[in-house]
C-alpha positions as CSV (number, residue, x, y, z in Angstrom):
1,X,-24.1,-24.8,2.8
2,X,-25.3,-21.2,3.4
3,X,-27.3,-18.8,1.4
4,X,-25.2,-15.5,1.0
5,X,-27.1,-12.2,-0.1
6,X,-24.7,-10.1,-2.2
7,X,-25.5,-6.1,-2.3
8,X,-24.4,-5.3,-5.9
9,X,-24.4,-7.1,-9.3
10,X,-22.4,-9.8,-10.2
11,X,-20.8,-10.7,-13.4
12,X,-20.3,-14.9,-14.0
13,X,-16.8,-14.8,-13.0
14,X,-17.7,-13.4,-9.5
15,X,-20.0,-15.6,-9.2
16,X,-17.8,-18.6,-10.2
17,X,-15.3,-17.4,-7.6
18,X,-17.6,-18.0,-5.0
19,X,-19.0,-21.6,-6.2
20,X,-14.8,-22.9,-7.0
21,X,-15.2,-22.9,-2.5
22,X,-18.1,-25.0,-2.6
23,X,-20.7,-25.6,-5.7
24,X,-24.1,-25.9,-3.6
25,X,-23.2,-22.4,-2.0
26,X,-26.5,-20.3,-2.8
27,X,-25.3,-16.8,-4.2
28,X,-28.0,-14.1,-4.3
29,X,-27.4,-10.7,-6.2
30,X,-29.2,-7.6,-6.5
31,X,-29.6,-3.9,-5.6
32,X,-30.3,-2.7,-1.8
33,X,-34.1,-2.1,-2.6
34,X,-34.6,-5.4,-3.8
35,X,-32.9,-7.2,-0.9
36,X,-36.1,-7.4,1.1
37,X,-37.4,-10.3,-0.6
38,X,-34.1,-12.4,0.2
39,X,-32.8,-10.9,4.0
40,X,-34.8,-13.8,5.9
41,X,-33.4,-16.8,3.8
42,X,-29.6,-15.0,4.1
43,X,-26.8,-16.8,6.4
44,X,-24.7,-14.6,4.9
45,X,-25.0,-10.9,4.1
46,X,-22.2,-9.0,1.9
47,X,-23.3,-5.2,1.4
48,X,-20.6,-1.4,1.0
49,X,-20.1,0.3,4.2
50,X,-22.0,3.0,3.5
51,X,-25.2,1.1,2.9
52,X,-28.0,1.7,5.4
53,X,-28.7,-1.9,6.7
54,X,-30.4,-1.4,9.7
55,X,-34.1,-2.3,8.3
56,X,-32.6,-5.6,6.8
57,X,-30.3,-6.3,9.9
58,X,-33.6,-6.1,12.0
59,X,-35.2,-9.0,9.4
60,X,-32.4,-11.1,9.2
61,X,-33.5,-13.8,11.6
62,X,-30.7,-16.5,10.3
63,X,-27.7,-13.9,9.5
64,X,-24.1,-15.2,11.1
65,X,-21.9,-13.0,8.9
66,X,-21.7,-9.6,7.3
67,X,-19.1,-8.9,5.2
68,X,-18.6,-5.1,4.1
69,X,-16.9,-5.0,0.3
70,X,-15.2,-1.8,1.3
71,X,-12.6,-1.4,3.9
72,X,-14.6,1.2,5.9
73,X,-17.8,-0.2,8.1
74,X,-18.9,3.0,10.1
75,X,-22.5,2.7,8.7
76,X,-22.7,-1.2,9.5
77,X,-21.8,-1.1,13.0
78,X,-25.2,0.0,15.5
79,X,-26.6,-1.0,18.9
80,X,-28.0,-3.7,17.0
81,X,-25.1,-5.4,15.5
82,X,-22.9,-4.5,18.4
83,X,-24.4,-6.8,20.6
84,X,-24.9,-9.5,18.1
85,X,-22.9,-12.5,17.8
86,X,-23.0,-11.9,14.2
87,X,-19.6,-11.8,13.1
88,X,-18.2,-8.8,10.7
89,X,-15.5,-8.5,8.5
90,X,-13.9,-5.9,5.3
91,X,-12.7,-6.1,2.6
92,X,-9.2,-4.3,4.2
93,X,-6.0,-5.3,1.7
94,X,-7.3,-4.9,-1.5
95,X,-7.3,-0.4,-1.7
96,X,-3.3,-0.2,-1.7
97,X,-3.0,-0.2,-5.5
98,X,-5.5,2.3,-6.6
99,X,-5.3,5.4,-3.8
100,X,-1.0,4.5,-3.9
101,X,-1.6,5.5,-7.3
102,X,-3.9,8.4,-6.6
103,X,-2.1,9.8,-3.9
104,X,1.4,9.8,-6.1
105,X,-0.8,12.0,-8.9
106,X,-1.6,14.1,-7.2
107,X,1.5,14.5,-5.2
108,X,3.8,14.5,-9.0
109,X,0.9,17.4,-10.2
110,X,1.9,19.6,-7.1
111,X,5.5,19.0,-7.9
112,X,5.6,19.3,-11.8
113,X,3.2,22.2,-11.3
114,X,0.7,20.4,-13.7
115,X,-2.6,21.6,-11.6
116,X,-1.0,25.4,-13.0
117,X,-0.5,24.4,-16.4
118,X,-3.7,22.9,-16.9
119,X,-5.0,26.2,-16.2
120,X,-3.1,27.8,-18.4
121,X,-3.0,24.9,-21.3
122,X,-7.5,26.2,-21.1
123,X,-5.8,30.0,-21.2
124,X,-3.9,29.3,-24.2
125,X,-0.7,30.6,-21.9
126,X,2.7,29.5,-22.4
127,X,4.2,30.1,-19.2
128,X,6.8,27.9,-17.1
129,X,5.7,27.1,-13.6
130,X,7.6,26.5,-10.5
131,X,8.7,22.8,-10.0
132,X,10.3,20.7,-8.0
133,X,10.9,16.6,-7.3
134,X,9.7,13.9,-5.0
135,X,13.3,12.5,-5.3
136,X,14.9,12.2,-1.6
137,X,11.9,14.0,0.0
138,X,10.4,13.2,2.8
139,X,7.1,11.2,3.0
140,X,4.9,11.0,6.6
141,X,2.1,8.8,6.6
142,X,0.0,8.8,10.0
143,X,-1.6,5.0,10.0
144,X,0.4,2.3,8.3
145,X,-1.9,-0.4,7.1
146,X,-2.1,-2.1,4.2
147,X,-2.9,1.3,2.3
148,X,-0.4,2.8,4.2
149,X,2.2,0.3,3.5
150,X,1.8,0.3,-0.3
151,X,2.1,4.1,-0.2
152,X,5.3,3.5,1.5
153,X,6.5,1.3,-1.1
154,X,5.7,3.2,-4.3
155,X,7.2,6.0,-2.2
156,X,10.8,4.4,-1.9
157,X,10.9,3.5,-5.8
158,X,10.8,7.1,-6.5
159,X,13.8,7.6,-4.1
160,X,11.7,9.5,-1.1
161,X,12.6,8.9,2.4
162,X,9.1,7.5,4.6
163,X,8.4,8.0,7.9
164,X,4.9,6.7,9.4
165,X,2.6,6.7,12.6
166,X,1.1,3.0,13.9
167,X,-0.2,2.3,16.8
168,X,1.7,-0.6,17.8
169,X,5.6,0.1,16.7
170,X,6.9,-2.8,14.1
171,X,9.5,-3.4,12.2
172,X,8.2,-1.8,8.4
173,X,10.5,-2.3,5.1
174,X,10.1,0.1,3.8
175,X,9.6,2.9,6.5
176,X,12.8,4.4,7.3
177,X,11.6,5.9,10.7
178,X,8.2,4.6,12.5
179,X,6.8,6.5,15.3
180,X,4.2,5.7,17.5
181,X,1.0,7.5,17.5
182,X,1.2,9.7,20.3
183,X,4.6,10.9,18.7
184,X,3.3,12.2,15.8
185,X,4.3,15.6,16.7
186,X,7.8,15.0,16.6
187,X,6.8,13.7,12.8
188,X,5.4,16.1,11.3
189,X,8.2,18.8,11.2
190,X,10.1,16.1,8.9
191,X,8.0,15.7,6.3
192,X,7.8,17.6,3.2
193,X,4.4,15.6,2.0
194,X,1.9,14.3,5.1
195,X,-1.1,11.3,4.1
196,X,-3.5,10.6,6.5
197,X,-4.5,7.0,5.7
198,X,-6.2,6.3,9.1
199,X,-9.8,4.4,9.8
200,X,-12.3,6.5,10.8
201,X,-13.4,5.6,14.5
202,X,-14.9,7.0,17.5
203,X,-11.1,7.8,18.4
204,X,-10.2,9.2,15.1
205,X,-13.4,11.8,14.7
206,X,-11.6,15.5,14.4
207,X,-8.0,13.6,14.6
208,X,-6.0,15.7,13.0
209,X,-6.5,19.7,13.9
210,X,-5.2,23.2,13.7
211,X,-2.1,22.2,16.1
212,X,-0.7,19.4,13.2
213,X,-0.8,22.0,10.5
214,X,1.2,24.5,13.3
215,X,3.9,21.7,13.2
216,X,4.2,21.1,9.5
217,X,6.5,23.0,7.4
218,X,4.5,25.9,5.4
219,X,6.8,24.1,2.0
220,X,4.8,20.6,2.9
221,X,2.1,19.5,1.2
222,X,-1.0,17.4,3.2
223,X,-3.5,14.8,1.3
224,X,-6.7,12.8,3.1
225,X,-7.7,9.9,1.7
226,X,-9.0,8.3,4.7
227,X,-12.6,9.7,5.4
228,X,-13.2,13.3,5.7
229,X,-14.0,13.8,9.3
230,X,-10.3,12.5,10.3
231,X,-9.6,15.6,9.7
232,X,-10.8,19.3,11.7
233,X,-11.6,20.6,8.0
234,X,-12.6,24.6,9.3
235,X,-8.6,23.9,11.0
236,X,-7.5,22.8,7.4
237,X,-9.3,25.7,5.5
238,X,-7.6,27.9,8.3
239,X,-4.4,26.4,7.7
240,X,-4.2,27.0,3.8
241,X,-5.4,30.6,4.2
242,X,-2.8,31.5,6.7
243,X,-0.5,29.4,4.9
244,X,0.5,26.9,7.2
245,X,1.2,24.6,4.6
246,X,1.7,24.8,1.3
247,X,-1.4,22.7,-0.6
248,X,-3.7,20.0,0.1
249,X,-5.1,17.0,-2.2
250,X,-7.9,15.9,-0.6
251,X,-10.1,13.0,-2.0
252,X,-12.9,12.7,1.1
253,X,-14.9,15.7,3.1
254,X,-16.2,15.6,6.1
255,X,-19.9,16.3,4.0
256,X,-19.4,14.6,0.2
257,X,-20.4,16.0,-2.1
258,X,-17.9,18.7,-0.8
259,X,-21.2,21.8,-1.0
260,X,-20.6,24.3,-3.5
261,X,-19.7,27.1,-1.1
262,X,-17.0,25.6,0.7
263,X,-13.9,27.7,0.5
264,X,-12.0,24.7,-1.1
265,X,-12.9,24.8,-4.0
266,X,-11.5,28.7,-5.0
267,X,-8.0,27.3,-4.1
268,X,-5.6,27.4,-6.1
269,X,-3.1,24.9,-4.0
270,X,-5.8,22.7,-3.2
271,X,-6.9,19.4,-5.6
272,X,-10.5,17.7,-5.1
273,X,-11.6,14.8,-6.4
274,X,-14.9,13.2,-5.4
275,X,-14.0,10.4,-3.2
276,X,-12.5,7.8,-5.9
277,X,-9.3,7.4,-4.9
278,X,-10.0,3.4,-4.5
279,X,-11.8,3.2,-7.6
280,X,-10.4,1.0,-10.3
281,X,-11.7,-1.6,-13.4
282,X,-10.3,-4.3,-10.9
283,X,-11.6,-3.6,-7.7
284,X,-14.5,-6.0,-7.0
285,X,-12.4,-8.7,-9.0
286,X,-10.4,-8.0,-5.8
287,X,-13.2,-7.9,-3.5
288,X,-14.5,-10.6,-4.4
289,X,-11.8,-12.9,-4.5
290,X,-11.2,-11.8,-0.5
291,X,-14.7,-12.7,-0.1
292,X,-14.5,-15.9,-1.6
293,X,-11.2,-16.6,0.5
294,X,-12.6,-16.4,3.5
295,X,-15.8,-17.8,2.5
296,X,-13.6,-21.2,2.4
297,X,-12.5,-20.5,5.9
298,X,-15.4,-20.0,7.3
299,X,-17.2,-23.1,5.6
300,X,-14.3,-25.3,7.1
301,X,-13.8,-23.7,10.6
302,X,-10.6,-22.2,10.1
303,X,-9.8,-18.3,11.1
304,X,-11.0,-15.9,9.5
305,X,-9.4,-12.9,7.8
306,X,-10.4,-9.0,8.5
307,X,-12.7,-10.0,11.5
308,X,-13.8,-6.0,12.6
309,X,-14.1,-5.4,16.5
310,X,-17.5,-3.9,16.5
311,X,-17.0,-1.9,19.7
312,X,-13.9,-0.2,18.6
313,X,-14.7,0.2,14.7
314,X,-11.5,-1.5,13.2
């Protein structure tokens, strides 16, 4: 049985998730720092995507599998692990819940006007505010994956029409219209609400730019909550200013925090939160159940899930 190195605290019933696959399975947990003392005994590493590996990678004489607990794996992949044999995998799936959630906030605040009133609830102003309804709108979503997908569905239980970008064209259930990626031109000037809910890859970098806010309608609304540097943000600061469109929610920056003298923050048609859109009580319940999932396959030869292709990044 292997020795698996987890990169975060566990509580008992993470742990007993992992021994129900197989109960001589030796689970390690502690912080990056302390991961030193444990790297050369690991078979199995599970660490965040943003963790700095590299020193342990290089140490890691018996490693066959590293497993990120976050759906993004930018800072896992190097020269190193790239010509590995080691294989790597996310934790892609479990995100859907939480940012569908999160992206239908702050969608319903722009809406209800509730990002005005709460400004003028601090005011002590009784003022009524424009609003408007998400009810038969129209909702584009440029990369429909399993975020993607549950952003679709919560879309068409409030009555909204979806529309989405893949790059290979399937039949979606609840996507009215899917385009494929190099149509998303003819997208955008449909949608009254654009989510960017794409990975962030060598091919992605500075994806969406000045000439995708030209296409929008200035009455749309835009929201990243893929990673920040999907998105040209100079264009997007460019675009709100000269009205191009009419607000952003944005919960990832191309530099996080977002610095203090970025123009974003001063706008009054523009929400920020701190990159927590898949935050939740539940989520490394959910992690770790993946984990332990394919754990079993991999102990018993079968195909794994979420297996990342190190050269392209997804």
């Amino acid at each position: 049985m292997p020795t698996i190195l987890i990169l975060n605290k566990l509580a008992e019933r993470h742990k007993t998730m992992i021994h129900s696959v197989a109960d001589d399975i030796a689970v390690i947990s502690c912080e990056l720092d302390e991961a030193g003392q444990y790297i050369a005994d690991a078979d199995i590493l599970v660490a965040w995507g943003w963790m700095d590996i590299r020193p342990l990678f290089l140490r890691a004489a018996k490693l066959k599998w590293l497993h990120a607990l976050s759906a993004g794996v930018e800072t896992l992949i190097f020269p190193e692990m790239q010509n590995s044999g080691i294989i790597l995998t996310n934790s892609r799936g479990i995100h859907g819940i939480p940012i569908s959630e999160h992206i239908f906030a702050m969608m319903l605040t722009f809406t209800r006007g509730l990002h005005l009133l709460l400004k003028q609830q601090a005011a002590k102003k009784w003022r009524r505010v424009p609003t408007d309804e998400l009810h038969e709108k129209t909702l584009g979503i440029i990369g429909l994956g399993s975020i993607g997908r549950e952003i679709a569905k919560k879309a068409k239980g409030l009555g909204m029409n979806v529309v989405a970008t893949k790059r290979a064209v399937t039949t979606e259930l609840f996507v009215d219209k899917l385009y494929p990626a190099d149509q998303l031109h003819e997208m955008l000037p449909l949608c009254d609400f654009v989510v960017v809910a794409l990975p962030l890859t060598e091919d992605t970098k500075g994806y969406f730019r000045l000439e995708h806010f030209q296409a929008m309608k200035p009455t749309a609304y835009f929201f990243n909550i893929a990673r920040g540097a999907v998105v040209n943000e100079p264009d997007l600061i460019t675009a709100l200013e000269q009205g191009l469109i009419a607000g952003a929610g944005l919960d990832v920056f191309e530099n996080e925090p977002l610095p203090e003298e970025s123009p974003l923050w001063e706008r009054e048609n523009v929400i920020i939160t701190p990159h927590l859109a898949a935050l939740s009580p539940y989520y490394l319940d959910r992690a770790i159940k993946l984990f332990a999932d394919n754990l079993a396959r991999y102990v018993n030869g079968r195909e794994m899930l979420n297996i990342i292709d190190k050269h392209k990044g997804y």
